[in-house]
N, C-alpha and C positions, 0 to 999 in steps of 0.2 A: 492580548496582542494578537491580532492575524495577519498570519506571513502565510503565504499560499504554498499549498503541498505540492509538493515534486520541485520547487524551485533549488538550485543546489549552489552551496556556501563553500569557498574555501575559507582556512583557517589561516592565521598567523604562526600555527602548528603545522603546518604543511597537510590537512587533514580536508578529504575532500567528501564533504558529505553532503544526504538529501535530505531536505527539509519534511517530516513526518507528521500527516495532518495539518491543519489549520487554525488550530486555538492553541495557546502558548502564554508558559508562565510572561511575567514581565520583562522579566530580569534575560532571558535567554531563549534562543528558538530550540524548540523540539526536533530531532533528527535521526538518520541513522546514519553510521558514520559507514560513509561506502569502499574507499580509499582508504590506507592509514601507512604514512611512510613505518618502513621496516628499519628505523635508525634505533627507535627507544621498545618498540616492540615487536616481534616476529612469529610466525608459525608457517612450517611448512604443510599445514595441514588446511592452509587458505592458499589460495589461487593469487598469484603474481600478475603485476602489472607494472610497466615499465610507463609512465606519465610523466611528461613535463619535466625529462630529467632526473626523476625519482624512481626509485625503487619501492612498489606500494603492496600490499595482500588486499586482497579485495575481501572485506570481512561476509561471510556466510555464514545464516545462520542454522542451515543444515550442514555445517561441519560435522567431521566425527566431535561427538558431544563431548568428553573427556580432554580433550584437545582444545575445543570451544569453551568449554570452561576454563580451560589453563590461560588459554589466551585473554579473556573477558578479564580474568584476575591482573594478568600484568598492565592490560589498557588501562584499568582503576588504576594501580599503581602510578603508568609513566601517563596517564593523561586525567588526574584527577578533575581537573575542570570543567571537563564535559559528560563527566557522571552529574544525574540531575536528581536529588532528594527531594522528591515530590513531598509537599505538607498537606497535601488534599487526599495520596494513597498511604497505602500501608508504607513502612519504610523498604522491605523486603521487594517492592516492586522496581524495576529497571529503568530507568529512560535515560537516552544519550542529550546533551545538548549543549550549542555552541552559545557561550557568554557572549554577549553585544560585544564586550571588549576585544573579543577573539576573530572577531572575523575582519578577513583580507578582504572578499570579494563574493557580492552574489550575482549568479547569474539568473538572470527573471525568463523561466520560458516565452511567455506572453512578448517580451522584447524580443527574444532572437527569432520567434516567429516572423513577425513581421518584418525584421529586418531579413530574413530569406527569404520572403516572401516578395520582397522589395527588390530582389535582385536577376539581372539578367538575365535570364536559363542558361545561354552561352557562356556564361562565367563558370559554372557550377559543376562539378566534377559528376562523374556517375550516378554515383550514392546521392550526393545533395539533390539532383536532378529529380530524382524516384520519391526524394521527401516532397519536394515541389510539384511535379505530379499528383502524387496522392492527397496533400494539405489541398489543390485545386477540386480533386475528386470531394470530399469533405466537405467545401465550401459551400457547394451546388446543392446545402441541404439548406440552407439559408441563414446559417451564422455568419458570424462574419469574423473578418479578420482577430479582433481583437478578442474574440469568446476562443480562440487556441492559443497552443502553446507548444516548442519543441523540449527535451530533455534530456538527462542522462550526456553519452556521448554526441550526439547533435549537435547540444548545445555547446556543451565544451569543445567540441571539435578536435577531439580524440577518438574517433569512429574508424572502425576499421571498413573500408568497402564494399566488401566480402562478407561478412559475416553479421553487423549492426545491426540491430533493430532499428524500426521506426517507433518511438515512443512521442505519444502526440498527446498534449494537456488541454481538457473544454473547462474552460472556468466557469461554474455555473450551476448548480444541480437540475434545473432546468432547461439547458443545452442541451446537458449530455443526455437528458431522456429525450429531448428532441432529437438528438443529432443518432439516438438508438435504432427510435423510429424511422427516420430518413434510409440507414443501414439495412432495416429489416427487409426494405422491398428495391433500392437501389442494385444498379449493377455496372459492372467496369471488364473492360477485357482482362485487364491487366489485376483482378481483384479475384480471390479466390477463398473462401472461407475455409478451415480446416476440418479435413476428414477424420471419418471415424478413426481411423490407425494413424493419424499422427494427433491427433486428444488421447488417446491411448499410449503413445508414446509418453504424453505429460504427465498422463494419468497414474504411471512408475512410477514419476518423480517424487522425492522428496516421501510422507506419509502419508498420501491419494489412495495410494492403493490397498491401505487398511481400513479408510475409513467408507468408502462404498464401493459397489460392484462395479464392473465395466459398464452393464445397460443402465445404471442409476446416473453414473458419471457423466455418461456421453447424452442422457436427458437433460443435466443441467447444464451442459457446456454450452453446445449446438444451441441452443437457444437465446446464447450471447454473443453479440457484436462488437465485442474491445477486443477480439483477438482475431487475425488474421494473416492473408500473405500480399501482396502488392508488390507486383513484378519480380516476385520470387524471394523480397523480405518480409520477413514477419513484424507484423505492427500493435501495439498495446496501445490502448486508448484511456487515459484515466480521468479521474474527473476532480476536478479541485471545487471547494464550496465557496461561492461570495460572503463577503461578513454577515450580508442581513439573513444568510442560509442558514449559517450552521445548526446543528441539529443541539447544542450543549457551549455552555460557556465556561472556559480557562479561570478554576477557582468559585465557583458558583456549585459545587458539589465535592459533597468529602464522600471518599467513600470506604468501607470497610469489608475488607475481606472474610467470607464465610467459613471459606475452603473450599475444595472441589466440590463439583455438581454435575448432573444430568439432567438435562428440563427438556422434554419438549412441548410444543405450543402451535399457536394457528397462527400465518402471520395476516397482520393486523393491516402491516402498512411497509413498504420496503423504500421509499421513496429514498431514505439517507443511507441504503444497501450501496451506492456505488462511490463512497466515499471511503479516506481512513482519517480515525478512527469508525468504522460504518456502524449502521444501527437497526437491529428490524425489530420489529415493536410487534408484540405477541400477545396474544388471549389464551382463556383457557389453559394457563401452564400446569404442568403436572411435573413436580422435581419428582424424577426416579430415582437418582441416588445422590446424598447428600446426608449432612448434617440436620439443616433446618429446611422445612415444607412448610413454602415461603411465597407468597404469589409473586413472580417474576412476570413482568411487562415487556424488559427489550434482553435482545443479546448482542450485544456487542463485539467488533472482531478487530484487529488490527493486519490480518494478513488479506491482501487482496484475492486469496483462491475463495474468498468468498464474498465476494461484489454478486449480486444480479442473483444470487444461488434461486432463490423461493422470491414467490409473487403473493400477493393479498388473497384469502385461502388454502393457501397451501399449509400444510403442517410441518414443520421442520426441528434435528435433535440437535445439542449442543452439549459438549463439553468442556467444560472450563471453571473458572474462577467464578464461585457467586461471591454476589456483594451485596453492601446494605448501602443505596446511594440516598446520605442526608441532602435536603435541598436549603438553601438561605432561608425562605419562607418558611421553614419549620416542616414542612412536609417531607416523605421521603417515600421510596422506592424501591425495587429488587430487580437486579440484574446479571444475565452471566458474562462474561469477558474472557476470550479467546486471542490470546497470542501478544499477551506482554512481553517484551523481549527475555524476562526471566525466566517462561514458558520452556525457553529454547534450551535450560543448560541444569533441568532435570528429566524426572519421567512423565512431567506432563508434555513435552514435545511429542510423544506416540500417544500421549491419551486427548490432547483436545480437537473438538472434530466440529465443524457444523455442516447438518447434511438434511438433505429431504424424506420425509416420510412416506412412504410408497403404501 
């Protein structure tokens, strides 16, 4: 099934989550659950949100870990439905997702684009005003209307003024390398790209700052254009695949977990690097540490701090999950995978990295 990534579903469960990647069992859409009323389960160790009359935690999955776990265990418990028993992974692997039956409401970015797009500027409060703006600025690279998409608070129209990002969706893996290049050489008054000390700033966040140095970091940032400021918000650009794109198909590969690994490699090809699940297809790999020394091809990521990382030549390390991927055809393959949600709630949260070779 393909339901486009970033699009966000409410539940019949009061549960408001984001649609995660673009291929997807039959039976249910793949997700992370962003939102989750505190009626059946709670932790004060996730960040509150008052939505639509609810009282919500907004799940993180850089919580304190022990906490995160405690919390992950009672979600299984009070929302078994939307734990998703992949038959293509191992069983030990994570995935959230909403059963067909469960959902109240999706909102399609692609739809609310246009319809902001569609309306007055005089009608439109501050905030909206600056999305309108900049979605214009964006235009002028020659997509069009229907290759974006707005998301998150935007869409839903729970956006605080003050503080909101812009999160803007290019359907297309092709767009969005177009619409990169437009960015590289484009300029706007009101458009400012982010300085060494505030990449630095992000750079803290989260496990960045174990896995490379500040001048390796701020190499691979600065040379990406999904993130910036526009009139003094910050905006995230991401990229959804079309059906005939995607880089893998939903049940068309089983895979089998090796255990951890270290591999690095030359990349081959990045082109499905600005997606999730993304993919950079590699030569020459060399597992450094591991069980099995195994020729690995792509590495695989689910967390977007590694969109755009390495370009075709470059050399780049990876730690995470190997695998053995069987294909339909009888053929198979070796690959690492980085940042299953069950990454999050041991000690491979501080050990999986992917990073460039200097």
């Amino acid at each position: 099934m393909h339901f486009y990534e970033s699009s966000i579903i409410t539940t019949k469960d009061g549960l408001q989550c984001q649609v995660y990647g673009n291929e997807h069992p039959s039976s249910s859409i793949l997700v992370k659950p962003k939102y989750i009323p505190t009626t059946a389960v709670e932790s004060s160790a996730l960040a509150y949100r008052f939505i639509m009359g609810r009282k919500m935690n907004r799940l993180n999955m850089w919580a304190d870990k022990e906490e995160l776990r405690a919390y992950i265990t009672r979600f299984r418990e009070a929302y078994p439905n939307y734990v998703y028993t992949s038959p293509v992974h191992d069983q030990n692997r994570l995935f959230f997702s909403i059963p067909i039956d469960k959902i109240e409401r999706i909102y399609f970015p692609r739809r609310g684009f246009k319809e902001l797009m569609s309306m007055p500027p005089a009608s439109l409060d501050q905030y909206l005003l600056r999305v309108f703006s900049f979605s214009q600025f964006l235009l002028q690279s020659g997509l069009r209307i229907k290759d974006f998409g707005i998301t998150y608070s935007t869409l839903m129209g729970h956006y605080n003024p003050a503080i909101s990002d812009i999160n803007i969706v290019v359907y297309g893996k092709e767009n969005f390398w177009k619409l990169m290049s437009y960015l590289e050489r484009a300029t706007h008054p009101l458009l400012h790209w982010k300085t060494d000390e505030e990449w630095l700033v992000f750079h803290k966040k989260r496990n960045r700052f174990s896995i490379s140095g500040e001048k390796e970091f701020l190499h691979s940032m600065k040379r990406r254009k999904t993130e910036g400021y526009f009139e003094g918000s910050l905006f995230v650009i991401f990229a959804a695949e079309k059906e005939e794109e995607v880089w893998f198909k939903w049940g068309e590969e089983k895979y089998t977990s090796l255990g951890p690994a270290v591999v690095e490699g030359t990349v081959v090809d990045n082109f499905s690097s600005v997606v999730r699940p993304g993919c950079y297809q590699i030569s020459n790999a060399l597992v450094r540490e591991g069980k099995e020394k195994v020729p690995v091809t792509k590495i695989v990521f689910y967390s977007r701090d590694y969109c755009m990382l390495a370009f075709p030549g470059e050399k780049m390390e990876a730690s995470g999950m190997l695998e053995k991927v069987n294909q339909e055809n009888g053929e198979f393959y070796y690959r690492v995978v980085v940042g299953y949600f069950d990454a999050y709630l041991d000690e491979r949260r501080e050990k999986e990295y992917i990073k460039l070779i200097f």
